[in-house]
C-alpha positions in Angstrom: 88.9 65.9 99.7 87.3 69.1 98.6 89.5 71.3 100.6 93.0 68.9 99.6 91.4 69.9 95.7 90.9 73.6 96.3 94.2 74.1 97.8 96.2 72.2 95.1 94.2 74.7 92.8 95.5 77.8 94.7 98.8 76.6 94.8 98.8 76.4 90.9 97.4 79.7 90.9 100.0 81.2 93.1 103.3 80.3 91.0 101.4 80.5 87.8 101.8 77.3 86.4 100.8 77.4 82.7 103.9 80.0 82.7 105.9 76.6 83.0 105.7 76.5 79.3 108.2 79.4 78.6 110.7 77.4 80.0 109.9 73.7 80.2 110.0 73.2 76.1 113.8 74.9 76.3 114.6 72.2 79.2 113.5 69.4 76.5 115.1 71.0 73.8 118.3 71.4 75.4 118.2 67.6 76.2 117.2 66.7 72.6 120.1 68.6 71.0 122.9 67.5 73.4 122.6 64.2 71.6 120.2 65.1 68.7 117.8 61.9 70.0 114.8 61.8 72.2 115.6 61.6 75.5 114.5 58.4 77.5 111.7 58.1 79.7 113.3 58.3 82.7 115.1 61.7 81.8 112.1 63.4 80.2 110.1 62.4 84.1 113.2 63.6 86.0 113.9 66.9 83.8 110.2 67.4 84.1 110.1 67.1 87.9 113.4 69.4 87.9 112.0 72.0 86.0 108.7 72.3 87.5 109.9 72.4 91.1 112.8 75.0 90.2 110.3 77.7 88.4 107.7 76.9 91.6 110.1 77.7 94.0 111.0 80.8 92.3 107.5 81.8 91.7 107.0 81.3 95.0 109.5 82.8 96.8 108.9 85.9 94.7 105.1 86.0 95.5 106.8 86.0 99.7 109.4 88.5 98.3 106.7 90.6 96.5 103.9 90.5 99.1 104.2 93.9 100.1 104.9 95.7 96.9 102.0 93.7 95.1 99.4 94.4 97.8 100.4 98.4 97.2 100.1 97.7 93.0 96.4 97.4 91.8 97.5 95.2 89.2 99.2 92.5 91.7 97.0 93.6 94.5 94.6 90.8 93.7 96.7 87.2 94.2 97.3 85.0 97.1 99.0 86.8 99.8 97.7 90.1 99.9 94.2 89.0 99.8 94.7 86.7 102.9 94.2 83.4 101.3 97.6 82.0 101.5 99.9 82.5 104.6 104.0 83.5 104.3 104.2 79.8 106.3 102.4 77.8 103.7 104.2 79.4 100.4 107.6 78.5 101.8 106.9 74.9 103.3 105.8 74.5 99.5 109.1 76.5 98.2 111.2 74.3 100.6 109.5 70.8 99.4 109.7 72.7 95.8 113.5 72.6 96.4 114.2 69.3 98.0 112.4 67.9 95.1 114.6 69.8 92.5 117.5 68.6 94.7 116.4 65.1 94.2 115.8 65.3 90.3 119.5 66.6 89.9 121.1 64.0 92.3 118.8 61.3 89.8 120.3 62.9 86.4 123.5 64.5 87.1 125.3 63.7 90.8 127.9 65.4 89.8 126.4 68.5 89.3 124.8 69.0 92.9 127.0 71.3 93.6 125.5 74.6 91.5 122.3 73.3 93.3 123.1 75.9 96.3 123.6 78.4 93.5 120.7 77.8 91.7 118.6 78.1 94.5 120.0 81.7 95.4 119.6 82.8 91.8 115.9 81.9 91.8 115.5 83.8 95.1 118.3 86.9 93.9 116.3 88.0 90.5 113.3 88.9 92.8 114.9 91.2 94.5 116.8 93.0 91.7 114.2 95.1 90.5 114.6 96.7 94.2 118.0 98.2 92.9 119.2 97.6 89.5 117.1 98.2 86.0 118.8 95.4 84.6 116.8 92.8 86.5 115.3 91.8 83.3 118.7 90.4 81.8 118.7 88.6 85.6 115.6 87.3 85.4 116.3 86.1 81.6 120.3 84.6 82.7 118.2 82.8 85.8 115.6 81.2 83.6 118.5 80.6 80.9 119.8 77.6 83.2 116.7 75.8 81.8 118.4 74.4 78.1 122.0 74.0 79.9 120.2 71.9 82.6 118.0 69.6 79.9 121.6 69.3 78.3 123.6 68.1 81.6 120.8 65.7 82.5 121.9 64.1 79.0 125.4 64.3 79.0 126.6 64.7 82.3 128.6 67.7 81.2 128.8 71.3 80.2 129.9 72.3 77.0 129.7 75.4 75.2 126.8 74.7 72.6 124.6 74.2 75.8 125.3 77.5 77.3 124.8 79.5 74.0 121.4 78.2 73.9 121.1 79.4 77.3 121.8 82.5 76.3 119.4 82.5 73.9 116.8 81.9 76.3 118.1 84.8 78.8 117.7 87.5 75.7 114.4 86.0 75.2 113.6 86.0 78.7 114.5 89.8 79.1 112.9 90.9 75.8 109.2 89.9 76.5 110.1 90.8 80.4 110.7 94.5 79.4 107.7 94.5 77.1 105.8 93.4 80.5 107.4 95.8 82.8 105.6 98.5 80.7 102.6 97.7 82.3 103.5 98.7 86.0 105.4 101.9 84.8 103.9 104.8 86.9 103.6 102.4 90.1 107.6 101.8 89.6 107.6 105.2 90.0 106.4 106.0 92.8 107.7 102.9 94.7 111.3 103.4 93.8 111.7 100.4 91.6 113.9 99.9 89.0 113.0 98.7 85.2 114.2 99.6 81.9 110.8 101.1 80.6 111.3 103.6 83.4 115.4 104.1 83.4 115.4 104.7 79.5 112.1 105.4 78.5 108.9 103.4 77.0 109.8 104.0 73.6 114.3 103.0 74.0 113.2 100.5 76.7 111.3 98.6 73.2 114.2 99.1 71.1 116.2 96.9 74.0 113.6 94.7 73.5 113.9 93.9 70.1 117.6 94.0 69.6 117.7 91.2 72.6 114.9 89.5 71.1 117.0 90.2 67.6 120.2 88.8 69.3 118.3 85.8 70.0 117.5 84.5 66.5 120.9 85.0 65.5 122.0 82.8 68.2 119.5 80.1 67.2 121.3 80.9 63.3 124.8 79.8 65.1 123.5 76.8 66.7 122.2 75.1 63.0 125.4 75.6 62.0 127.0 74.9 64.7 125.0 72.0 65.5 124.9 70.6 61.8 121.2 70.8 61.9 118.7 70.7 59.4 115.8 71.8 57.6 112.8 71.4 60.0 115.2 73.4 62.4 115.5 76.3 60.2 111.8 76.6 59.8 111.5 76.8 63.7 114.2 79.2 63.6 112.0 81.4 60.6 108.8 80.9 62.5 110.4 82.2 65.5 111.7 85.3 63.8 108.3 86.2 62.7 106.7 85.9 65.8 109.1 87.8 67.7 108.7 90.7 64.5 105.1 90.2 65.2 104.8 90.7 68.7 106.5 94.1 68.2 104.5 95.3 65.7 101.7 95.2 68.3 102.9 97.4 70.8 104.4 100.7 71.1 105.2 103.5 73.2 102.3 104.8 72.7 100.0 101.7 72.3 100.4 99.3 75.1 97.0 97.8 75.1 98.2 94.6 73.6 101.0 93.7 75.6 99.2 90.7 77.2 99.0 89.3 73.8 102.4 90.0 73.3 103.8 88.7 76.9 101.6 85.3 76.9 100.3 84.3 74.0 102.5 84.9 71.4 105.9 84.1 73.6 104.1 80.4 74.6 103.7 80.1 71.0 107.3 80.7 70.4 108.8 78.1 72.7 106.4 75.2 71.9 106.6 75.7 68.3 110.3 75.9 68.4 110.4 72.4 70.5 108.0 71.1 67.9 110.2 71.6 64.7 113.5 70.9 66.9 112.0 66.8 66.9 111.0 67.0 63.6 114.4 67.9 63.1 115.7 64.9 65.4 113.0 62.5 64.0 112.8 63.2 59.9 
């Protein structure tokens, strides 16, 4: 039992789980606004289970992806497969039951849809490589985790509309913002392993600039959505508190002070997508 507990530990460690919450709270929210009520039960387990599965499987088939580049970075060199404690076999028996799982959930909500399944699947395996060629694999990594709201929408409605999509592109400018603001930290090892980010294609101190005119882009889209949405007051203040986060978190980093961009990343981004799920059912509910 021991040894059943310390794996399940290692496996949460390896695809990071608490990141979940970037994501997760867009899934909900994109299912709350598709019909501005709470969803049921049965669709908040099932776009749960979706959503959890998807983002391990991606997290783990970029750790197998990654392996050799993070066992060369000091900052990476310390997780799961480079030290030895996982094996290549074990990630991807969990990345496979990940994506039967995630095949399940979608067949549950959405039968219809099982079709961009296949597609899914290759994006959350395509972003990890990107970085390998192109320094726009933070907009990738952003448009991969954007299916999240457009997903939580589906699940509702059974169909794709336009307001669903917007929001995922709120989340993809989002995404790629605080990804950029990360990237800073590996910087000289991109160099001299040939990767690609924007921090080293344009600079530290353009790279932020991208960063906050995605990350400006992004409130504006959540602006177009309460109109377009008709929705009210307690959405707005999410919208506000949101905007001042995002202001916040760049007023704490800059080219030439990185030393709080773990704050930035993590903290102040999980804040942003809870918070924001938190006023959009007040918004539903009052």
């Amino acid at each position: 039992m021991l040894s059943i507990r310390r794996k399940v530990k290692s496996f949460a460690e390896l695809v990071k789980f608490e990141h979940t919450i970037f994501a997760l709270p867009f899934a909900y929210m994109g299912a709350i606004l598709a019909e501005k009520v709470l969803p049921t039960w049965q669709h908040f387990f099932w776009i749960t289970l979706a959503m959890v599965c998807a983002r391990s499987a991606a997290m783990g088939l970029n750790r197998v992806i990654d392996r050799t580049i993070d066992a060369a970075n000091p900052r990476t060199a310390n997780r799961h497969l480079p030290r030895g404690l996982m094996s290549v076999t074990e990630v991807m028996v969990f990345v496979v039951a990940a994506c039967l799982i995630f095949t399940y959930a979608v067949y549950v909500l959405s039968p219809d849809h099982l079709i961009y399944v296949p597609v899914i699947i290759f994006l959350l395996t395509f972003y990890s490589y990107t970085k390998r060629f192109t320094w726009l694999s933070h907009l990738m990594l952003g448009a991969t985790i954007g299916i999240a709201p457009v997903g939580g929408w589906v699940a509702v409605t059974r169909s794709l509309e336009p307001q669903a999509l917007l929001l995922g592109c709120l989340v993809a400018l989002w995404i790629a913002g605080f990804d950029i603001i990360y990237a800073t930290q590996d910087l000289d090892f991109d160099r001299t392993y040939g990767l690609y980010s924007m921090p080293l294609y344009l600079g530290l101190a353009q790279a932020l600039n991208w960063a906050k005119i995605f990350h400006a882009a992004s409130v504006i889209i959540l602006g177009i959505l309460f109109f377009w949405l008709d929705l009210g007051g307690w959405f707005a203040i999410g919208s506000l508190v949101t905007g001042i986060l995002l202001y916040y978190e760049h007023s704490i980093i800059s080219a030439t002070d990185l030393r709080k961009v773990s704050l930035a990343f993590f903290n102040v981004n999980g804040i942003i997508s809870i918070q924001l799920l938190f006023f959009t059912i007040l918004d539903i509910l009052l």
